[in-house]
RORO-580450 format. One record per residue: x, y, z of N, C-alpha, C in turn; residue number from 0; residue in one letter. Coordinates in nm, 4 decimals, padded with zeros to 6 digits. Atoms other than C-alpha are relative to their C-alpha. Layout:
N
<atom <X,Y,Z>,<X,Y,Z>,<X,Y,Z>,NUM,a>
...
END
This chain:
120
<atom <00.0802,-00.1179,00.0000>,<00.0000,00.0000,00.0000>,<00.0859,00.1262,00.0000>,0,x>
<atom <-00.0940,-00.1447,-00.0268>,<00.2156,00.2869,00.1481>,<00.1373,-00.0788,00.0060>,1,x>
<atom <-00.1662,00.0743,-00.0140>,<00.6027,00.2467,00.1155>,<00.0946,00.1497,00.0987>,2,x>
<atom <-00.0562,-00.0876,-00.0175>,<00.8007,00.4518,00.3086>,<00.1797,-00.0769,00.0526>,3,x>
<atom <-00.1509,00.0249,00.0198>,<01.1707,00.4598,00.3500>,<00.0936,00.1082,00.0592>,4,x>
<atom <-00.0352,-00.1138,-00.1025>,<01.3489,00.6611,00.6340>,<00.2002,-00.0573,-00.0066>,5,x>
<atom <-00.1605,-00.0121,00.0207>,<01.7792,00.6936,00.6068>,<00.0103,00.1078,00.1245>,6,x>
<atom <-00.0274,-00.0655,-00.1055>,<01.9590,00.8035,00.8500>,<00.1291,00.0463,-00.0462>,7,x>
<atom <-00.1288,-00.0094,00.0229>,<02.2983,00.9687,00.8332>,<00.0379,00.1014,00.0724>,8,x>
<atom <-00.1157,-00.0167,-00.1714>,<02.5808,01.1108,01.0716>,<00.1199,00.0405,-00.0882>,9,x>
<atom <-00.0929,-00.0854,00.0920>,<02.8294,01.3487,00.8749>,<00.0086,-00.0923,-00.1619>,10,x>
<atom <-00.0083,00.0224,00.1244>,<02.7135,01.3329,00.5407>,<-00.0174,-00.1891,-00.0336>,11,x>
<atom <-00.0536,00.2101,00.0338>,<02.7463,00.8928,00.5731>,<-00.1088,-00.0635,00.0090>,12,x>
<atom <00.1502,00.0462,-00.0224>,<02.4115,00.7274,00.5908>,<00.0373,-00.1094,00.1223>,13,x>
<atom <-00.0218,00.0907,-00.1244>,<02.4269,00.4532,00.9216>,<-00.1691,-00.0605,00.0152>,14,x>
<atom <00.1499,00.0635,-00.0552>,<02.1918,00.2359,01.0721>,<-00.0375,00.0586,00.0955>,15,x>
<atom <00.0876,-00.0230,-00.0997>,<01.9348,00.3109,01.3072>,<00.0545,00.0154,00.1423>,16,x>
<atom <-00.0324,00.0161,-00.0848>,<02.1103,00.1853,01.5778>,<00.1213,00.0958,00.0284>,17,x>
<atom <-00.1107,-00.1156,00.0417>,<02.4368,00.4110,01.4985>,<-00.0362,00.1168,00.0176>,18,x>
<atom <00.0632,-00.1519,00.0236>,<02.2247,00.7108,01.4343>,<-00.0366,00.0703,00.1471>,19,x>
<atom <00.0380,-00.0174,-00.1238>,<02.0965,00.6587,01.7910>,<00.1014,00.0281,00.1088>,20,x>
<atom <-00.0908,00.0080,-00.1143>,<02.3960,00.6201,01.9509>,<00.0943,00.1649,-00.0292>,21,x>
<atom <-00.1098,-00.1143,00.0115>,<02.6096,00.9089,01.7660>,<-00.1348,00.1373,00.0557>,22,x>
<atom <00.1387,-00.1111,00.0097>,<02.2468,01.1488,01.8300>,<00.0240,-00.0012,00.1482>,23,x>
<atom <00.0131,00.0397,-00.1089>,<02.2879,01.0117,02.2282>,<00.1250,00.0690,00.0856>,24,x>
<atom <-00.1101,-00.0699,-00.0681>,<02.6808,01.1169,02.2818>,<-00.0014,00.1524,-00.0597>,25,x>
<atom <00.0327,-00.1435,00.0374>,<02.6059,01.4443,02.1009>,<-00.0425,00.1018,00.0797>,26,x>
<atom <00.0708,-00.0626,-00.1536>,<02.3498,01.5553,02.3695>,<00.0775,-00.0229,00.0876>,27,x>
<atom <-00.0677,00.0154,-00.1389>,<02.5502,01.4033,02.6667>,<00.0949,00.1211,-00.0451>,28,x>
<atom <-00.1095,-00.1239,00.0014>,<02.8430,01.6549,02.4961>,<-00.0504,00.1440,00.0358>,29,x>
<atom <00.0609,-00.1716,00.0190>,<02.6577,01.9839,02.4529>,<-00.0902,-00.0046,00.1095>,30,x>
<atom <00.1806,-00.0479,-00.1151>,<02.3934,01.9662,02.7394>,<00.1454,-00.0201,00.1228>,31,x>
<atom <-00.1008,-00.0014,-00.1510>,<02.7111,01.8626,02.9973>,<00.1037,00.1226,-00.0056>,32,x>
<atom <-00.0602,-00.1810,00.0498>,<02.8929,02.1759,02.8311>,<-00.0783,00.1116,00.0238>,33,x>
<atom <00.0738,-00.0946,-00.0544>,<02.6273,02.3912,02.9034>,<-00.0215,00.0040,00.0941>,34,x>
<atom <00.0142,00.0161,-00.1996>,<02.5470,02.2892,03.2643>,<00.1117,00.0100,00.1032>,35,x>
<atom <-00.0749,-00.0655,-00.0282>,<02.8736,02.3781,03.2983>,<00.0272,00.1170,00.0035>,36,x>
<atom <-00.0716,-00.1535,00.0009>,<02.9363,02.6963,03.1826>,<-00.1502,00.1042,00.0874>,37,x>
<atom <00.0762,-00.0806,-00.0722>,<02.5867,02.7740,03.3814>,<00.0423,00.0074,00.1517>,38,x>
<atom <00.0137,00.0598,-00.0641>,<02.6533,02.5869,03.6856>,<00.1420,00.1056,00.0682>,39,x>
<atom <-00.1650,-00.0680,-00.0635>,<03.0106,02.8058,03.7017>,<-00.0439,00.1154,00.0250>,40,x>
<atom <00.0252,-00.1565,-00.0077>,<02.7851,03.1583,03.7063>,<-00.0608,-00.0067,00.2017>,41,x>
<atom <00.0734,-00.0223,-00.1360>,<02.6605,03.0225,04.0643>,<00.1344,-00.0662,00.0976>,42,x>
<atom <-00.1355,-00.0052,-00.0830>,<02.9213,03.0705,04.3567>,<-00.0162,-00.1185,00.0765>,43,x>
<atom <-00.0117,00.0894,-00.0206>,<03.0117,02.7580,04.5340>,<00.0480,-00.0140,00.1384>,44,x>
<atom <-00.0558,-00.0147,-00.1073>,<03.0196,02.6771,04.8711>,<00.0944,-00.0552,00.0429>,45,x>
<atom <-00.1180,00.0281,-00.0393>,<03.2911,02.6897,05.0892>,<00.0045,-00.1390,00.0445>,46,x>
<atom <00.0029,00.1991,-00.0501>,<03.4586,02.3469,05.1719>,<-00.0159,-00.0246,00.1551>,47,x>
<atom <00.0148,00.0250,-00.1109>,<03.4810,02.3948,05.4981>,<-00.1037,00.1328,00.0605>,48,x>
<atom <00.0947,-00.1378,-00.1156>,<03.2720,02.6325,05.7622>,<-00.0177,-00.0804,00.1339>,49,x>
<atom <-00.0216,00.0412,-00.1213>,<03.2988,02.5958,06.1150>,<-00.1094,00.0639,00.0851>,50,x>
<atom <00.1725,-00.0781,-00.0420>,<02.9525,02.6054,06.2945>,<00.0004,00.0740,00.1213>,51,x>
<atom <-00.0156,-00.0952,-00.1237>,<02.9193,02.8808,06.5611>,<-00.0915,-00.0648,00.1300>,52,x>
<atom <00.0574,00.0837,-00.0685>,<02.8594,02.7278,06.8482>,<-00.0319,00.1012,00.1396>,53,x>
<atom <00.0581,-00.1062,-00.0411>,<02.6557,02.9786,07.1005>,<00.0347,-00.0411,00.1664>,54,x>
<atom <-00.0158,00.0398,-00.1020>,<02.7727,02.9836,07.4539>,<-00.0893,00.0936,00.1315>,55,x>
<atom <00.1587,-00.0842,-00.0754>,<02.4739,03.0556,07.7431>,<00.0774,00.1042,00.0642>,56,x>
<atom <00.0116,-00.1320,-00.1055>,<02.7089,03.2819,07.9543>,<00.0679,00.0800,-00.1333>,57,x>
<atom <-00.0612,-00.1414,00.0645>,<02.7955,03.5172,07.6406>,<-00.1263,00.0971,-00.0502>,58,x>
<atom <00.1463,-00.0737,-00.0143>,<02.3857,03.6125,07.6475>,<-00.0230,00.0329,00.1211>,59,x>
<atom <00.0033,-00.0359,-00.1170>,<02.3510,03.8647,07.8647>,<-00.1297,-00.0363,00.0839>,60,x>
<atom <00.1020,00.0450,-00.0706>,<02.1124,03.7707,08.1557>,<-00.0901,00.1225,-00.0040>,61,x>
<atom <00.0603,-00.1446,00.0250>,<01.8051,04.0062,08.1367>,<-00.0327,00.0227,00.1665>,62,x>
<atom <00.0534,-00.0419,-00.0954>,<01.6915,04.2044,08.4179>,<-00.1203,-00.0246,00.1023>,63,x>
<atom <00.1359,00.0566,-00.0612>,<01.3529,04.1350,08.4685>,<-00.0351,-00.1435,-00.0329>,64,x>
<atom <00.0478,00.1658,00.0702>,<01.1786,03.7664,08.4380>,<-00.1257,-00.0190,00.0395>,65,x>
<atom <00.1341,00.0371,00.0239>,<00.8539,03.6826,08.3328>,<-00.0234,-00.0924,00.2031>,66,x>
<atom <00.0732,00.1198,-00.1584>,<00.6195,03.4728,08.7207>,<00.0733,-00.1107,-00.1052>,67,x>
<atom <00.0125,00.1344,00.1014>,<00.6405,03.1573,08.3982>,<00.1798,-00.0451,00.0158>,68,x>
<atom <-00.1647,00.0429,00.0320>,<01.0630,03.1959,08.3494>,<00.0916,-00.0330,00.1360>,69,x>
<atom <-00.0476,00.0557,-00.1000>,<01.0965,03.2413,08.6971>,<-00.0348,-00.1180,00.0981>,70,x>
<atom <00.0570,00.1380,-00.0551>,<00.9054,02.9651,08.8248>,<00.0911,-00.1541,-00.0348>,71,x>
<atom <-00.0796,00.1517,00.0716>,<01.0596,02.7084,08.5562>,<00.1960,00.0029,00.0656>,72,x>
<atom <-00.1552,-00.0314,-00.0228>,<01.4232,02.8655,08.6492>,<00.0251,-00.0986,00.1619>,73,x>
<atom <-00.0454,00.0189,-00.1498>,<01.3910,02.8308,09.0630>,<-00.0794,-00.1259,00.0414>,74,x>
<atom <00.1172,00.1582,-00.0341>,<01.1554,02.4864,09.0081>,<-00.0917,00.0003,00.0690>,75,x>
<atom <00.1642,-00.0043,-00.0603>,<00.8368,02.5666,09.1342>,<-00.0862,00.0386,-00.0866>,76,x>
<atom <00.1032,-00.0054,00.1146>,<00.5091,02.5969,09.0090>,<-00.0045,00.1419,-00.0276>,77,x>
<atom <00.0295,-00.1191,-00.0226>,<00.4075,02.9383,08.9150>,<-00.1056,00.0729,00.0961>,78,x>
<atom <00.1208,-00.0348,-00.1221>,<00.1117,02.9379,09.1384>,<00.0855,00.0570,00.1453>,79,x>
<atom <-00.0543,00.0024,-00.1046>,<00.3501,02.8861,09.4170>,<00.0570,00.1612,-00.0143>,80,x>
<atom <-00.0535,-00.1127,00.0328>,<00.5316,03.1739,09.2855>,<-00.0645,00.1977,-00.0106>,81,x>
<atom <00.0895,-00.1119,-00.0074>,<00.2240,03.4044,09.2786>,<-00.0505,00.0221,00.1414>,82,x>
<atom <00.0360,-00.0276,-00.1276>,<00.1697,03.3384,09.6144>,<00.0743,00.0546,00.1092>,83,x>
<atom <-00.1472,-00.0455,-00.1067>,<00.4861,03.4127,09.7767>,<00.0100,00.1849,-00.0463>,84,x>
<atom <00.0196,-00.1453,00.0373>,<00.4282,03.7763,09.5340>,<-00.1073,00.0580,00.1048>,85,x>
<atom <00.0714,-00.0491,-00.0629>,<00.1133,03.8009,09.6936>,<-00.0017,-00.0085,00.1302>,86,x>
<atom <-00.0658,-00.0299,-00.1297>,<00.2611,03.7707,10.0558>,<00.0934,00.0824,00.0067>,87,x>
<atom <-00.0691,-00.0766,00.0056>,<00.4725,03.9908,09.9637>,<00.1872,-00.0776,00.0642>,88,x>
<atom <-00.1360,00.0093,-00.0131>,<00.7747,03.7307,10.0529>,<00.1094,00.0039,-00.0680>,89,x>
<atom <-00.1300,-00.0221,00.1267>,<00.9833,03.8351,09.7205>,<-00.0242,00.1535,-00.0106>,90,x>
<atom <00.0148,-00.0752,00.0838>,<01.0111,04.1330,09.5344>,<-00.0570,00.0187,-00.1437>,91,x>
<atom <00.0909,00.0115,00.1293>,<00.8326,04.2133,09.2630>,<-00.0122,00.1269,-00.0655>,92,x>
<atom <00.0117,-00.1604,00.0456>,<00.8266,04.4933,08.9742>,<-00.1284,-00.0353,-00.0807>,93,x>
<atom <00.0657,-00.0470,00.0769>,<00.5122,04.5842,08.7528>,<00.0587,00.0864,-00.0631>,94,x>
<atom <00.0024,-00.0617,00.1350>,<00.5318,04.6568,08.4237>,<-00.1194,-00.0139,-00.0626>,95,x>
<atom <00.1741,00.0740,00.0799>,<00.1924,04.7172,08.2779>,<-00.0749,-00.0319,00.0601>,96,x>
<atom <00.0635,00.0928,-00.0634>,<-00.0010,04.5173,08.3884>,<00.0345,-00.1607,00.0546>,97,x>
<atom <-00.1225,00.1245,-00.0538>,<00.2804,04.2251,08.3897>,<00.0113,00.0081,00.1232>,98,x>
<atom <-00.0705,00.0161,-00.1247>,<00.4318,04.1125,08.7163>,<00.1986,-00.0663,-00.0350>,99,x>
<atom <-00.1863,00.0461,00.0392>,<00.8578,04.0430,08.6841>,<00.0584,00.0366,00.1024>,100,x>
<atom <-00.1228,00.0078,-00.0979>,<01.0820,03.9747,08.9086>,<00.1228,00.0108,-00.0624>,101,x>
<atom <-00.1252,-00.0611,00.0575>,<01.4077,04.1359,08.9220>,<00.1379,-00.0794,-00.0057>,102,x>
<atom <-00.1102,00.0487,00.0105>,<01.7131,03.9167,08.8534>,<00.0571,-00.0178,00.1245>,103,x>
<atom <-00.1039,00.0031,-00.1381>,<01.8874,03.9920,09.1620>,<-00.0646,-00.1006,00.0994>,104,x>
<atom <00.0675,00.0541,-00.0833>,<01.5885,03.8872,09.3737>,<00.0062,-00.1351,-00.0396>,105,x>
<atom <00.0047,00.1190,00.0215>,<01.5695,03.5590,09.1767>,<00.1719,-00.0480,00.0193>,106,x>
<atom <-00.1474,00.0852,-00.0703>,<01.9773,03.5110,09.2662>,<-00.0201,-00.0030,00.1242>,107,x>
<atom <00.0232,-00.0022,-00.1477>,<01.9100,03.5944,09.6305>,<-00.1011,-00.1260,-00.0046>,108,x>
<atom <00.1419,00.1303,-00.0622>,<01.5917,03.2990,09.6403>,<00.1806,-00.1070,-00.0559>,109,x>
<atom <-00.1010,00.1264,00.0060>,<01.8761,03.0633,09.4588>,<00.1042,-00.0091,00.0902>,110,x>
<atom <-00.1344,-00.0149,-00.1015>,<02.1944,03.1492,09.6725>,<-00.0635,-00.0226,00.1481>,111,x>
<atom <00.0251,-00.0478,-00.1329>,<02.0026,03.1854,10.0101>,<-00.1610,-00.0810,00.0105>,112,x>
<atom <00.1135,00.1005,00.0135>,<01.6672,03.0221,09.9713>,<-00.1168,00.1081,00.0609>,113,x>
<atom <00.1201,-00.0934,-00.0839>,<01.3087,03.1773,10.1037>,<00.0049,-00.0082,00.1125>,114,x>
<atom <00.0035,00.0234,-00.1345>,<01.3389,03.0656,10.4078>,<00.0841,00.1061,00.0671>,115,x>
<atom <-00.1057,-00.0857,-00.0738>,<01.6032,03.3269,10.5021>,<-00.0588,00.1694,-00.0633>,116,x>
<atom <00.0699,-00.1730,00.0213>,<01.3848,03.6135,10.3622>,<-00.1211,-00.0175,00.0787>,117,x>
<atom <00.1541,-00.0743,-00.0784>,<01.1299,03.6492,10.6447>,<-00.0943,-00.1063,-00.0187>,118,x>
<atom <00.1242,00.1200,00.0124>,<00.9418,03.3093,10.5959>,<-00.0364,-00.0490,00.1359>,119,x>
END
């Protein structure tokens, strides 16, 4: 019925199918690995080495004030406990706001010395 008749050829030479495929196959691997090079070189490359910064707790300065929640978890008690000893007035205590924070110092004095030696 229909005839058709397909040639292949690979500089000017006609080849088989299988030839055609293979020289068509290292062609691309050449020119596509040549290009993904000369892109691949426009993006900077990281360094070989880097040495991870490793963060040490006493070079953050301690803050001043501390949340009832930070100081509770800090001096191991609940915070309740901690609201109650405010509201006896056996700590110190600053307002801010409407916040409640205790002042650093006071929370070293409860650790160094304990409540018991402030008036309990």
């Amino acid at each position: 019925m229909f005839g058709l008749e397909v040639s292949f050829k690979v500089n000017e030479r006609q080849v088989r199918f299988e030839a055609f495929v293979q020289a068509l196959s290292s062609f691309l691997v050449e020119n596509v690995t040549a290009e993904l090079r000369k892109r691949t070189a426009l993006i900077p490359q990281p360094a070989l080495h880097v040495e991870p910064v490793r963060l040490n707790r006493t070079s953050k300065p301690e803050p001043l004030l501390m949340s009832v929640s930070e100081t509770a978890h800090l001096i191991g008690v609940k915070p309740s406990t901690l609201r109650a000893w405010i509201l006896a007035r056996k700590i110190h205590f600053v307002r801010v706001g409407r916040r409640v924070m205790i002042p650093r110092e006071t929370i070293n004095k409860i650790c160094a010395e304990g409540l018991a030696s402030r008036g309990r």
